[in-house]
C-alpha positions as CSV (number, residue, x, y, z in Angstrom):
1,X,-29.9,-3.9,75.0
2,X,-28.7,-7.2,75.1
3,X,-29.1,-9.7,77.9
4,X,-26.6,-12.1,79.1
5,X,-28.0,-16.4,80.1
6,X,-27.5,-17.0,83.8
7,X,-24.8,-18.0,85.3
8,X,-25.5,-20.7,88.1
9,X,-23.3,-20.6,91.3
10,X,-21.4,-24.1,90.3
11,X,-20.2,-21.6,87.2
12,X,-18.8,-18.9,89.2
13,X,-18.6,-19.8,92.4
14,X,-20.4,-18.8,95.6
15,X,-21.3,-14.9,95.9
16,X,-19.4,-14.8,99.2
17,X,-16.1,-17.5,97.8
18,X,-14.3,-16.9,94.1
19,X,-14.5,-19.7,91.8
20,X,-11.6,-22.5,91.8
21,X,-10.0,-21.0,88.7
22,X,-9.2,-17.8,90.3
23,X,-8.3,-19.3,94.0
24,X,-5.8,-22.0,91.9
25,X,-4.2,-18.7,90.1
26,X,-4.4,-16.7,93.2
27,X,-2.4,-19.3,95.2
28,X,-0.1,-20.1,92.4
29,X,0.9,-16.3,91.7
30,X,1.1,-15.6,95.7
31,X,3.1,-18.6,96.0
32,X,5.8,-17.5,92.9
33,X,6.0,-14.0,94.5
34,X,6.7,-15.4,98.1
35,X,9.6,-18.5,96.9
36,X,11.0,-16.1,94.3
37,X,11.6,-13.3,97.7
38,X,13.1,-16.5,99.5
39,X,15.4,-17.5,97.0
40,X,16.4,-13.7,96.6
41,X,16.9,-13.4,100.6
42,X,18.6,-16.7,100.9
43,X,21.4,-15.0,99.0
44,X,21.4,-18.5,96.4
45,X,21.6,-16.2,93.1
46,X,18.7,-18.7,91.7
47,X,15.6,-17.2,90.4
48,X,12.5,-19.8,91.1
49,X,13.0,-21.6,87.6
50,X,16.7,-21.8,88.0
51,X,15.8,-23.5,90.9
52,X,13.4,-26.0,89.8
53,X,15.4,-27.0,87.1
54,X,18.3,-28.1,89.4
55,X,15.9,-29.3,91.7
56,X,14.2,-31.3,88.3
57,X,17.6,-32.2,87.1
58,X,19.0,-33.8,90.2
59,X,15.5,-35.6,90.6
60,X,16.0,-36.9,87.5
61,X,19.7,-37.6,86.5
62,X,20.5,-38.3,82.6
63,X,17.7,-36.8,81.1
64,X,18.0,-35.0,77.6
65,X,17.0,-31.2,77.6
66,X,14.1,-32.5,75.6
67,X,13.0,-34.8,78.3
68,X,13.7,-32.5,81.2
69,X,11.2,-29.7,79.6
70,X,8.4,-31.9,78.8
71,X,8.8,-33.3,82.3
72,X,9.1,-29.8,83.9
73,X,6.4,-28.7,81.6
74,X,8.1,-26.1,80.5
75,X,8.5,-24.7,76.8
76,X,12.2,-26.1,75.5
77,X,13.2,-22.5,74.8
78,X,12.4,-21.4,78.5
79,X,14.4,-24.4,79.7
80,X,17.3,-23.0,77.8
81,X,17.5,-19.9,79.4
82,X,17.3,-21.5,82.6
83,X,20.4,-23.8,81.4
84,X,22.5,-21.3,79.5
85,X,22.7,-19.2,83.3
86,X,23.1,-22.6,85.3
87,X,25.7,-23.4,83.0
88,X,27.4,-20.1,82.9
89,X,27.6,-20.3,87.1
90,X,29.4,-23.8,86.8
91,X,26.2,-25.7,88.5
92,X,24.8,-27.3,85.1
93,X,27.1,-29.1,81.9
94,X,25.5,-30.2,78.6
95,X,27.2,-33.3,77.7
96,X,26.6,-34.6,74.3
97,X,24.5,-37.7,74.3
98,X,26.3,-41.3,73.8
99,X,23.8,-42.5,71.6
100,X,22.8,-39.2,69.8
101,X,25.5,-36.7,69.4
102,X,22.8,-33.8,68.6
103,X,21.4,-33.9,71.9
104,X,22.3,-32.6,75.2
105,X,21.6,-34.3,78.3
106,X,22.0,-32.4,81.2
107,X,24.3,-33.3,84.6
108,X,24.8,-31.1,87.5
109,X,28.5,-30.3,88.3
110,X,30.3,-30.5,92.1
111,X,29.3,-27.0,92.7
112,X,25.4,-27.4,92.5
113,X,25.8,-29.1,96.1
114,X,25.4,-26.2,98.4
115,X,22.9,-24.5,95.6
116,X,20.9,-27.5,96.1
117,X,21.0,-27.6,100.0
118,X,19.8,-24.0,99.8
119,X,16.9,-24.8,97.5
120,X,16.0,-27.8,99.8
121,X,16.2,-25.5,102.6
122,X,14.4,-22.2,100.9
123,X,11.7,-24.7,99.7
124,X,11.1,-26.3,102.8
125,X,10.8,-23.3,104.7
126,X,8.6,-21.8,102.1
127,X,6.2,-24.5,101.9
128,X,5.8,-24.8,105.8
129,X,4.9,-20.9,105.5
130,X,2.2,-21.7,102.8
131,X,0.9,-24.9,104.3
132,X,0.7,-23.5,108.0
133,X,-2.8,-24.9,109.6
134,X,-2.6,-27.8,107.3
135,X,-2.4,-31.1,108.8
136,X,-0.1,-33.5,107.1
137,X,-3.1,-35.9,105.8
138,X,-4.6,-32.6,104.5
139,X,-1.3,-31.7,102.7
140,X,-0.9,-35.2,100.7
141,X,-4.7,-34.7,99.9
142,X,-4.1,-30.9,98.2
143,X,-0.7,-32.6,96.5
144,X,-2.6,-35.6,95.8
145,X,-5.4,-33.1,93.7
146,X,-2.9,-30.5,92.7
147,X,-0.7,-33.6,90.5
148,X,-3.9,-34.5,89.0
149,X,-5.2,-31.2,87.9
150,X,-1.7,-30.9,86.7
151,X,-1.5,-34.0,84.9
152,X,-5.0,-33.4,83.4
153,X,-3.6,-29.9,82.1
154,X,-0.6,-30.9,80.7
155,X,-2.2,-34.3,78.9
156,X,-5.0,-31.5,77.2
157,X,-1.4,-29.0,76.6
158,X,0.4,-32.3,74.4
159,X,-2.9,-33.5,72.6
160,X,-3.4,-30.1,71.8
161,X,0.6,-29.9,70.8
162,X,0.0,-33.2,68.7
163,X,-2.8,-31.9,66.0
């Protein structure tokens, strides 16, 4: 019979709280499920990524696909799927780049205006829901520590890409 090392408390948490790892997951899974019922009841037509990407491509105008994925952090090919059904609904063109004809950069049409009002709205309304008790100092601090583990993740996800 074998017998496994110990595992301190700093490894898995508490006895009575879960480790960070599964709360992160937790709140990120619980947090899909409840924006992706928003954006289904709001009546927008979006799913969740459809979303992010407009939000992502108004936030940052002119970007190549390419560029738009890496700073979405989002596979290319899962970005493309999320373009090919913006473009289909009119909200999304490709337009060939003026300095590189094989790439796209992406530009939202007229008609992404009231998608994009609805996703401000939807997004609002879903984060005041999440964030209820939270003071507004609190909030910057967990979006001040969420962008970090992020950015720590993603800069481990490219070296690892790199090699």
């Amino acid at each position: 019979m074998m017998t496994s090392a110990p595992v301190s408390p700093a490894q898995r948490g508490s006895a009575r709280e879960p480790a960070l790892g599964f709360v992160l997951v937790e709140a990120a899974r619980l947090y899909r499920a409840r924006i992706d019922r928003a954006f289904e009841q709001a009546g927008l037509g979006l799913t969740a990524g459809e979303a992010r990407t407009l939000a992502y491509v108004n936030a940052h105008p002119g970007l190549r696909q390419g560029a738009l994925a890496e700073k979405m952090n989002v596979e290319p090919m899962t970005l493309v799927g999320f373009l090919d059904r913006l473009e289909a609904a009119g909200v999304v063109a490709r337009e060939a780049d003026p300095t590189d004809r094989r790439a796209k950069i992406v530009a939202l049409t007229p008609a992404s205006a009231p998608y994009l009002e609805g996703i401000a709205d939807t997004a609002a309304a879903t984060r005041r829901e999440a964030t209820c008790g939270l003071s507004a100092d609190e909030q910057e601090i967990l979006r001040g520590l969420l962008l970090r583990l992020r950015d720590n993740l993603a800069r481990e996800h490219r070296a690892r890409d790199e090699k």
